[in-house]
N, C-alpha and C positions, 0 to 999 in steps of 0.2 A: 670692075663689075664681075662679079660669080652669078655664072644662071646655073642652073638646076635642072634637067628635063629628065622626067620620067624615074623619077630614082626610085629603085624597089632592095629592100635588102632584106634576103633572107639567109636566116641562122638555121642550118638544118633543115625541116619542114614546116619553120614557124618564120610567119612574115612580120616585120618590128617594124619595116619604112616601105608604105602603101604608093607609089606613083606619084612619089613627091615634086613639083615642079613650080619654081620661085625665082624671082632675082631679087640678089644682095646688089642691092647702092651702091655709086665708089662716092666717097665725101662724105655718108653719113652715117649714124648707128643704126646700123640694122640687128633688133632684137629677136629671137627665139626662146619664147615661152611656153610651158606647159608642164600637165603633173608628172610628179615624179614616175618614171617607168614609161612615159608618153614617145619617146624616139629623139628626145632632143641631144642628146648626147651619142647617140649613134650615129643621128643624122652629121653632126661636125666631126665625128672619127673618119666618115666619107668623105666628107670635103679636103679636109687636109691631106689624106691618103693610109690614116691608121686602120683603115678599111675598107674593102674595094666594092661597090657596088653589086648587085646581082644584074639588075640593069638599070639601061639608063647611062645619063652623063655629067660631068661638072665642069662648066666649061670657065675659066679664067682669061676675059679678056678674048674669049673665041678659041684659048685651046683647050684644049677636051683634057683634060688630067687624068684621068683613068685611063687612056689608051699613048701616056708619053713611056718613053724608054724608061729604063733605071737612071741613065745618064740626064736625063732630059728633066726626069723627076727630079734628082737629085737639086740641079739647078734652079726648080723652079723652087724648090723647096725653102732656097734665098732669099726668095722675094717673101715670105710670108716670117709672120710674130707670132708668139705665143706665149699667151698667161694664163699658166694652168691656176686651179683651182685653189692648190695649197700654196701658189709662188713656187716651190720646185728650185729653191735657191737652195747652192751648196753650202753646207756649213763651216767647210772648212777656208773658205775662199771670201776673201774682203767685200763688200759691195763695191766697188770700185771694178776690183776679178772678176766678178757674177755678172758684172755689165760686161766688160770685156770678153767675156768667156765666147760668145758667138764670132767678135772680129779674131781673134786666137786660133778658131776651127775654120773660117772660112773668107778671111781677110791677106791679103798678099803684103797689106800695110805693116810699117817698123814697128815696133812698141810704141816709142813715142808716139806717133800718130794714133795711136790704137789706145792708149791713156788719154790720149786728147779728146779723140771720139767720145769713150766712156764717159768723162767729167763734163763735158757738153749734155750727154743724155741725160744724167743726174742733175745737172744743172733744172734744164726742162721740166724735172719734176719736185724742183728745190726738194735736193739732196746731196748738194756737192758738200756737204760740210760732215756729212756720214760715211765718206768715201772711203775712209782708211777703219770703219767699224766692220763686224762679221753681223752676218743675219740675228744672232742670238740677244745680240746688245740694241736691238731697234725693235721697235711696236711692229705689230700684224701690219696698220695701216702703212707703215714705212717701208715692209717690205714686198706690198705690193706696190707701190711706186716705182720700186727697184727694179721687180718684174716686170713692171712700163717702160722701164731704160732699156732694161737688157732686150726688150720686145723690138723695139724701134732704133736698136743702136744700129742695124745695119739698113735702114730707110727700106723699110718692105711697102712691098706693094698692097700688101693683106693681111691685119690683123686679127687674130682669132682669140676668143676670151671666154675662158670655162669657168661662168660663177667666180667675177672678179670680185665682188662685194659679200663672199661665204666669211662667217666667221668677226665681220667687220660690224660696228656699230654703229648707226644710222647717220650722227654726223660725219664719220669718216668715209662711207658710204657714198654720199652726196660729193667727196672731195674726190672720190676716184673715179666715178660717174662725169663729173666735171671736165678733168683732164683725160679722161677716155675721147670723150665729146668734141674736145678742143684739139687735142691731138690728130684726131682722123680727119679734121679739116685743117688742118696746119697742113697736114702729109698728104693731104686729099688720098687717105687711104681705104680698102671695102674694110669696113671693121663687121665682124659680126659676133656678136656677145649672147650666152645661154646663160640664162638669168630665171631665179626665183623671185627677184626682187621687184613689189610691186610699183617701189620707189622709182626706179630705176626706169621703169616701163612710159610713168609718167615725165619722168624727169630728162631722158634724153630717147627716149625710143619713136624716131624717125621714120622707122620702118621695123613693122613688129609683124613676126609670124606666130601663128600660134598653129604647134603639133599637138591633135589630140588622138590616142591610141594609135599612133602612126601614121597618121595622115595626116596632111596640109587644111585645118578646118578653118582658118580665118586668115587675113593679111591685112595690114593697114593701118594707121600711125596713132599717136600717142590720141590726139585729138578724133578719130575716128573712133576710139576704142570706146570709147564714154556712151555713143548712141548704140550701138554693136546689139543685135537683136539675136547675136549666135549663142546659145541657153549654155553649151559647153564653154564656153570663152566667160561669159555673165561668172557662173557657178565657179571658175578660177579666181576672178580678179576681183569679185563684189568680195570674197573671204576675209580679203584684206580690209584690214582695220582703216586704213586709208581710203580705198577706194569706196567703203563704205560712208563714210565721212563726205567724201565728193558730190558720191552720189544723193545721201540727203540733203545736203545745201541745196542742192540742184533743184529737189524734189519741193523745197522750205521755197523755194524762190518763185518757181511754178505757182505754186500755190496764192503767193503772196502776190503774183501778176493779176491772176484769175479773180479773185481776190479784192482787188484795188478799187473804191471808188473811182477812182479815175480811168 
């Protein structure tokens, strides 16, 4: 579990993260949505440590990450995954390497073992048969998979995912969103995912917060989000061509109850 208390960040004399205080889930997807320029992506620079608070804390499990050592940091820094936005795979390195590459910098394991691990995580996201391919010879959706191995090759405690679904086409989409899903309860991992994706919200979001101009303006899950009487929150997520769709069946069915002879 990540709680959150009080988090304020400012850049200079301009505040972007208003007294933000939340808990991320361990076992579930916990989403964070909102428009573009909203603090969502500042807000996870805090978390993981690529930016330090002005105040406030994050605490992991009870310890406070903003006030651990270098040393302490470094360490905790093990326990967590990360899939950035473009995948961030090297090109010049096999997917096979690319998953390996984290047991390489902070594994005491032989090679062998350290191949075995890799082919295990590929495996998990049926891709052991791309192993000996480079990023350039595999689909977007392939190599983010890749970035799911290499996330989880060393069993983190804490997954973090920047816009895992950018760039990806809706059925492919739904396949990453799947294995994200499945994933974080295989590992009983806190996963927390910065997503535009309205699909996505619907589709596995467990626990969804929604930042709006900085601040924490809504929380609560995929099936809460449908009755959601918050007009900033409405004005993001009715845009969507989906969510629009829901919402008039919804409205057709109302209708057609009220409606009923019977």
């Amino acid at each position: 579990m990540i709680e959150v208390k009080n988090l304020t960040k400012n850049f200079d004399n301009k505040t972007v993260l208003f007294n933000i205080s939340t808990t991320f889930e361990t076992g579930k997807t916990n989403l964070v949505i909102g428009q573009s320029g909203s603090g969502k992506t500042v807000l996870m620079k805090n978390l993981i440590g690529l930016l330090k608070p002005t105040t406030g804390q994050v605490l992991y499990d009870g310890r406070n990450f903003v006030e651990l050592s270098k040393k302490e940091t470094t360490k905790m820094r093990r326990e967590m995954g990360m899939i950035f936005q473009g995948g961030a795979l090297f090109d010049s390195l096999t997917v096979q390497e690319n998953v390996r590459f984290p047991l390489d910098i902070f594994s005491n394991k032989n090679l062998r073992d350290r191949i075995k691990r890799a082919e295990e995580c590929l495996a998990r996201v049926n891709l052991l048969d791309a192993e000996y391919k480079y990023p350039s010879e595999i689909s977007g959706g392939m190599q983010k998979r890749v970035s799911i191995a290499r996330a989880i090759v060393l069993n983190p405690k804490y997954l973090f995912c920047d816009e895992p679904n950018s760039g990806l086409d809706p059925k492919t989409s739904i396949v990453i969103d799947k294995l994200l899903s499945s994933i974080t309860k295989e590992y009983n991992m806190t996963t927390i995912i910065n997503t535009h994706d309205m699909n996505s919200v619907m589709g596995i979001g467990e626990n969804i917060l929604f930042i709006y101009k900085g601040h924490k303006d809504w929380q609560g899950t995929k099936d809460e989000i449908m009755s959601s009487t918050n007009k900033h929150l409405n004005d993001l997520i009715f845009a969507s061509d989906l969510f629009k769709k829901v919402k008039q069946a919804e409205t057709n069915e109302e209708y057609s109850e009220e409606n009923s002879p019977l």
